[in-house]
N, C-alpha and C positions, 0 to 999 in steps of 0.2 A: 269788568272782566278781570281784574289785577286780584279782585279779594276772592275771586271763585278760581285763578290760578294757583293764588297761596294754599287754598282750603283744601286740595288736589294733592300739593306737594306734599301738605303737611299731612295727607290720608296715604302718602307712596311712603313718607319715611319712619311714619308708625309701623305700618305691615313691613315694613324691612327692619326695620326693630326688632318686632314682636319675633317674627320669624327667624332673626339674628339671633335672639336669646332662646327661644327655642331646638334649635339647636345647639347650643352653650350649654344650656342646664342637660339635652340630652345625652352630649356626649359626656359629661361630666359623671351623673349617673350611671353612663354605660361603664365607665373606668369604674369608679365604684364599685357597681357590681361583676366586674370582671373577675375580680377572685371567686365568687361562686360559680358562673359560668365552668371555669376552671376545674374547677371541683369537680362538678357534675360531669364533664366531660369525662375526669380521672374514674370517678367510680363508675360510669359505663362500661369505660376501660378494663379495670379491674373484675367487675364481674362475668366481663368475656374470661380473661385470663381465669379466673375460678372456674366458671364451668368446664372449660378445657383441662384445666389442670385436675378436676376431682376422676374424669377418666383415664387421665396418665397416671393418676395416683394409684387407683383401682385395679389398672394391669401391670403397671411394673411395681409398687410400691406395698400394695395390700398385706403381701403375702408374708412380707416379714415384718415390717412394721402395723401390723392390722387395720380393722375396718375403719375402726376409728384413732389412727396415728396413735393409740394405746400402749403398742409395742405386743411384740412376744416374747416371751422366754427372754436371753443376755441380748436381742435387738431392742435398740434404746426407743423409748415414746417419742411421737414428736408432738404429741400436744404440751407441749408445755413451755414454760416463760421464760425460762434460759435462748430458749430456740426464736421466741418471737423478740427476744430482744437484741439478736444477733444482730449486725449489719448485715444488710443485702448481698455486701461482697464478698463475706466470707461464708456467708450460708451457701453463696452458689457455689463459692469455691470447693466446698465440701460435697457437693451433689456433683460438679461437671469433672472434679478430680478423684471421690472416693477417697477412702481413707485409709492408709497401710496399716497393715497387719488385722484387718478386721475385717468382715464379711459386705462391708459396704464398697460397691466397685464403682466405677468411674463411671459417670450415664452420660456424659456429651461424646458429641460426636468427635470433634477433636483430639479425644483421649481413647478413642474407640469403642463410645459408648452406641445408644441405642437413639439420644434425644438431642435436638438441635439447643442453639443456646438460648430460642426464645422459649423454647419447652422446658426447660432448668427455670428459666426464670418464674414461667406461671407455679411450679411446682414450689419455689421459694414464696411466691404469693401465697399460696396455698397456707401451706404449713404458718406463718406467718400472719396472714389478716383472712384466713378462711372461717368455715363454719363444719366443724367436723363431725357435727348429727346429721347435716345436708350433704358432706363428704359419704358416713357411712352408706347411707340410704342409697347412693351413686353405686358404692360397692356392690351393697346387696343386688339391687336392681339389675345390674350386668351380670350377677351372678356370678363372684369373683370374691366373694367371701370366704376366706382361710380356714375351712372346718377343720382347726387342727387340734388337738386338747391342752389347755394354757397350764393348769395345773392341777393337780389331786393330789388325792392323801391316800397314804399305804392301809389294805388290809393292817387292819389291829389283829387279826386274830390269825396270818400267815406273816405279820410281821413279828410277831412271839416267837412265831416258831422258828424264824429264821435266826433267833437268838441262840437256839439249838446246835446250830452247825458253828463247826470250827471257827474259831475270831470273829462270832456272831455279829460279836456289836460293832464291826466295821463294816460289815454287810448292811445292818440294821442302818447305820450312818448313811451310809454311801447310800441308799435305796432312798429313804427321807429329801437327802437333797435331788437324786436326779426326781421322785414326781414333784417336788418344789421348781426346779430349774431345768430340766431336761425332757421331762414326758410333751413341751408343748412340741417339738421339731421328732424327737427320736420314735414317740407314739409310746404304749400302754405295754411293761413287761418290756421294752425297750425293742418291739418288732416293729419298729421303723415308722414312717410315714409317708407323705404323698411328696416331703418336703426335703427330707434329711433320711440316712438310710438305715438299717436295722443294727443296732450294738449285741443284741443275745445273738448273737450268731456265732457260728464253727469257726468262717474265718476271719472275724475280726480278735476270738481268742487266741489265735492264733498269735498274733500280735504280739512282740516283745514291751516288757514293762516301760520299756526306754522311749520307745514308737506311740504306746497309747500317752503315755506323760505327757509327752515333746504336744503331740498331737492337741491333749483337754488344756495345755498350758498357753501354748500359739496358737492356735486353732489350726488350719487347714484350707490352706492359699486356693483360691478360685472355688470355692463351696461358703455356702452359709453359716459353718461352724465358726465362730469365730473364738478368739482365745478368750481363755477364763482366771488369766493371770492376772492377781490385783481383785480377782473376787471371790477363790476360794483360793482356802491358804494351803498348803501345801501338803498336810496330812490329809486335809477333804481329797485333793486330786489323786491321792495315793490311795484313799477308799475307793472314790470311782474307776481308777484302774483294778483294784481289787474284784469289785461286783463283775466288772463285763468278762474277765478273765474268769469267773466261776461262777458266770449267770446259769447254768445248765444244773448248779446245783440250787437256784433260788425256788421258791415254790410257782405255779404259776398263777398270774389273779392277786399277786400281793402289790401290781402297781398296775391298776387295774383302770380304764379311761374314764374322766370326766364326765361329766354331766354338762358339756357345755351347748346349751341350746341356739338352737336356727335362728341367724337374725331375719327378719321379717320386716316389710315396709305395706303400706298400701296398694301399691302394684303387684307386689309380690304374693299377696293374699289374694286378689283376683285370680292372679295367676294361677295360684295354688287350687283354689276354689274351681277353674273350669277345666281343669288336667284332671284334677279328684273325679269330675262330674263325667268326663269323656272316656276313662279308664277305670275308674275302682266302683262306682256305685254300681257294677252289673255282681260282686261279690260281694263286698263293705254294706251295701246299702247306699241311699241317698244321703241320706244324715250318720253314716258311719255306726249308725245302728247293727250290721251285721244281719246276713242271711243265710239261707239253708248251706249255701259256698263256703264262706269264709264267717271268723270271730267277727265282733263286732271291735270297732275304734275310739267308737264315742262313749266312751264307758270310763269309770275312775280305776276301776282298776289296772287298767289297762295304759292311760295316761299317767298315773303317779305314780311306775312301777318302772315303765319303759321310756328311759331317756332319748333326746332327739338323736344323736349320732349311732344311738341302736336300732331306731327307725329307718334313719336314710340306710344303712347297711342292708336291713330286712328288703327295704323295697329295689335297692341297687341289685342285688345279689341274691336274693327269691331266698324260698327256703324249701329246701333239700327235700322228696317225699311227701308235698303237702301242696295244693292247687297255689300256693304264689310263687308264680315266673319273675322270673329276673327281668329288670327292667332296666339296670345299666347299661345294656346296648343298644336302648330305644328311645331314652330320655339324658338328656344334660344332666351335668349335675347339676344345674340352678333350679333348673323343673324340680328332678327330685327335690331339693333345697323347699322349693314353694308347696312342693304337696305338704312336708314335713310340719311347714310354716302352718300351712293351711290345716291339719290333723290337730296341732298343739293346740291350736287358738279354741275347740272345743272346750279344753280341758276345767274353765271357769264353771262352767254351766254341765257338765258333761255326771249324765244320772249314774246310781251305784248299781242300777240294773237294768242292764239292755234289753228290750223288746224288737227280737230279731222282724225282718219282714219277708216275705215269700217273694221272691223276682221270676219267673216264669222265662222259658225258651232260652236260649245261649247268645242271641246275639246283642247288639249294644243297648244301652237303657230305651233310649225309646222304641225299641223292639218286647221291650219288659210286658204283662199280662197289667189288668187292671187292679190287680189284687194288691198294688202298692203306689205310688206316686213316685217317679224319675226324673225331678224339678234339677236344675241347678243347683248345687247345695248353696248353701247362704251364707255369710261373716258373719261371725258372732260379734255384732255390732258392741257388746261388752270388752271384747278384746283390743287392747291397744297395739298396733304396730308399731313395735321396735324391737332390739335387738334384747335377746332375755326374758323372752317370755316365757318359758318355764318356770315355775315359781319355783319347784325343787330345785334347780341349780348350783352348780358348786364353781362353776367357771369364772373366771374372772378377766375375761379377755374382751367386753366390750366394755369400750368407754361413755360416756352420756353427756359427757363435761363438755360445754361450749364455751369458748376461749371468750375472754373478754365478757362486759356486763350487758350487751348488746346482740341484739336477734343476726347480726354481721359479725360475732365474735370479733379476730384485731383487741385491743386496747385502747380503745378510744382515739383521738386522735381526729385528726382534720378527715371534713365527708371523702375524700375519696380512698380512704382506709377501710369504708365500707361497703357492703356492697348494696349494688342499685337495684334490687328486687322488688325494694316495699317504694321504691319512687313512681309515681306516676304522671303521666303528662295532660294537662288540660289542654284547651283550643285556646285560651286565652295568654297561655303560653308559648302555644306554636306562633300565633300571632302579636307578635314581642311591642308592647307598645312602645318602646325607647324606639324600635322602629318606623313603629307610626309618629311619634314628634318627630324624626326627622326627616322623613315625608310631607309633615304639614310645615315642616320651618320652610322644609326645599318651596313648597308648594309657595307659602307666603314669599319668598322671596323671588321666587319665579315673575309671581302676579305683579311684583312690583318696581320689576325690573321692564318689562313690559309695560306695564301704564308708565311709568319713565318715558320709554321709547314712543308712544303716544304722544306724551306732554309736548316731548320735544320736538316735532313732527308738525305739531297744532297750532305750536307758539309762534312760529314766524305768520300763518297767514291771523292768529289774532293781532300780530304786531302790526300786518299794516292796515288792517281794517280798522284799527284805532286811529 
């Protein structure tokens, strides 16, 4: 009996071993891998804070810093490496305080802004360790893309002439730099925009030399204008007070709007594609062909002739004596935006001669006669969605550049700098096996704590039957 008690203990203090170091080497592992753990948790973290922050960016942030943190006009870019290598604390410092004497205002709430401080902070992530191609596409998709014109070049042939009139070539200056630095806020001939308000105007000539100086030099407290001191030198600011005070005598069409085309995403093209299909194919045609109603759209000449921001106009605002209704008081302007999107993307494939098609009866396409087909129209599966699809283009206000070398833009840097999009989770990982050893150490030393308590139990009535 004594060798088959030993043989017992000696099977209790193995499984309590085994079991022992089974849990030793799992916890030991588990600390190990605790800094990835860690990680992955962060960039969880982080890509929440991204997603929230690409639509704080898109409604309060787009409009003057653009779709893609590019910038506009004198508002400074924020994609760039100065910005991402800021400290945290003073980037938000700059977001939750705003900046004196510039057109950037205070966004926390504390300072009487609009955004609490963990909303400053996503916006510092943002800017920061974001993805600014996955930003724009956010913009465009809300429909909150800044159709404003970034910059253009003066009529040659009304800038001559403007040589003509009295101290010509301070006009001819001053003109040069506002479509270089000015047409993207003030708009085209300087009648304003959606953003900033008209300079050719009665009474802004109004205006003493002293009031528009003061004004282009500090900019203009509580407005977007922000000063231009330190970036034109001081005879430049005395041309552009020059021009605005005897715009009435410039020609008109000598600072004439951009060619800056619609940005466009995949959704956006859908979108585009079943507005076009619901509204215009009963005149345009189904493929923009054109019918007995209206011209045709899906034509070159028609596409390499007529820039986007003359499109969304034409269809916002109808046109005067001819069957197209104004549609700005029926559609967004994102819709318009995505028809605009959806018409351009033709232009690859789009023939030099239209073959109109007959539509029959007044009411909506598939009320149409059989003398044509009223399908949904179709992507031009050749087109790529993004921003700049017009090839003719002259604008320069979207960006394409993704920070850093990685599909999470940031700079590199520890995982949770990036974000958690492209991670995926197995079952093998929900069911964490450092878990499972120590479960089966628990388990082994359960068992053996237990046959112990057996042993011990058993041994008195072996001892006296010995």
């Amino acid at each position: 009996m004594i060798p088959r008690l030993e043989r017992t203990q000696k099977i209790e203090v193995l499984l309590g071993t085994v079991g022992t170091i089974l849990i030793v080497v799992a916890l030991f592992i588990y600390i190990l891998n605790e800094r990835i753990r860690i990680d992955a948790s962060q960039a969880e973290i982080l890509a929440t804070q991204l997603n929230d922050a690409m639509t704080l960016y898109a409604e309060n942030c787009s409009v003057c810093h653009g779709i893609a943190g590019e910038g506009i006009s004198s508002i400074p870019a924020l994609d760039n490496d100065g910005l991402r290598s800021m400290t945290p604390g003073d980037f938000t410092r700059i977001i939750a305080e705003g900046r004196y004497n510039t057109a950037m205002p205070a966004w926390s709430q504390s300072n009487g802004g609009s955004l609490s401080d963990y909303q400053v902070s996503e916006l510092v992530a943002l800017v920061q360790f974001g993805n600014w191609q996955t930003t724009q596409d956010r913009v465009v998709n809300l429909g909150l893309a800044p159709l404003v014109p970034f910059t253009t070049d003066p009529d040659p042939a009304l800038l001559e002439a403007v040589a003509l009139l009295p101290d010509g070539a301070t006009l001819q200056a001053a003109i040069t730099i506002y479509a270089g630095k000015c047409v993207a806020c003030h708009g085209a001939d300087g009648l304003g925009s959606s953003i900033a308000p008209a300079l050719n105007d009665v009474l802004v000539r109004e205006k003493t030399v002293d009031e528009l100086t003061r004004i282009i030099t500090y900019g203009n407290s509580g407005t977007l204008m922000a000063g231009w001191d330190g970036i034109l030198l001081s005879d430049e600011i005395a041309s552009m007070v020059s021009l605005i005070q005897r715009w009435d005598e410039v020609p008109v069409g000598v600072i004439p709007a951009p060619d800056v085309p619609v940005p466009v995403t995949a959704e956006s093209l859908a979108l585009g594609a079943n507005l076009y299909s619901s509204n215009c194919t009963r005149c345009h045609g189904p493929e923009g062909q054109g019918t007995q109603r209206a011209p045709a759209l899906n034509i070159q000449s028609f596409l390499t002739t007529v820039p986007d921001p003359a499109i969304q106009q034409i269809i916002t605002l109808g046109i005067p004596g001819t069957s197209m209704p104004v549609w700005g008081d029926r559609m967004t302007d994102s819709e318009i935006q995505a028809i605009v999107g959806f018409i351009r993307q033709w232009e690859p494939t789009a023939p030099e001669v239209a073959v109109p098609v007959r539509i029959g009866g007044g009411g909506p396409p598939w009320m149409s006669n059989n003398t044509t087909t009223t399908n949904v129209p179709t992507v031009n599966p050749n087109a790529t969605p993004q921003a700049g699809n017009n090839s003719g283009s002259q604008g320069t206000g979207v960006a394409t550049h993704q920070p850093g070398s990685d599909a999470g833009g940031g700079q590199g840097g520890p995982p949770w700098q990036q974000t958690a999009s492209t991670q995926t989770t197995s079952w093998w990982q929900i069911l964490d096996w450092r878990i499972l050893a120590l479960i089966t150490g628990a388990l082994a030393i359960s068992i053996t704590l237990i046959l112990l308590g057996y042993t011990s139990l058993k041994r008195p009535t072996r001892d006296r039957e010995e």
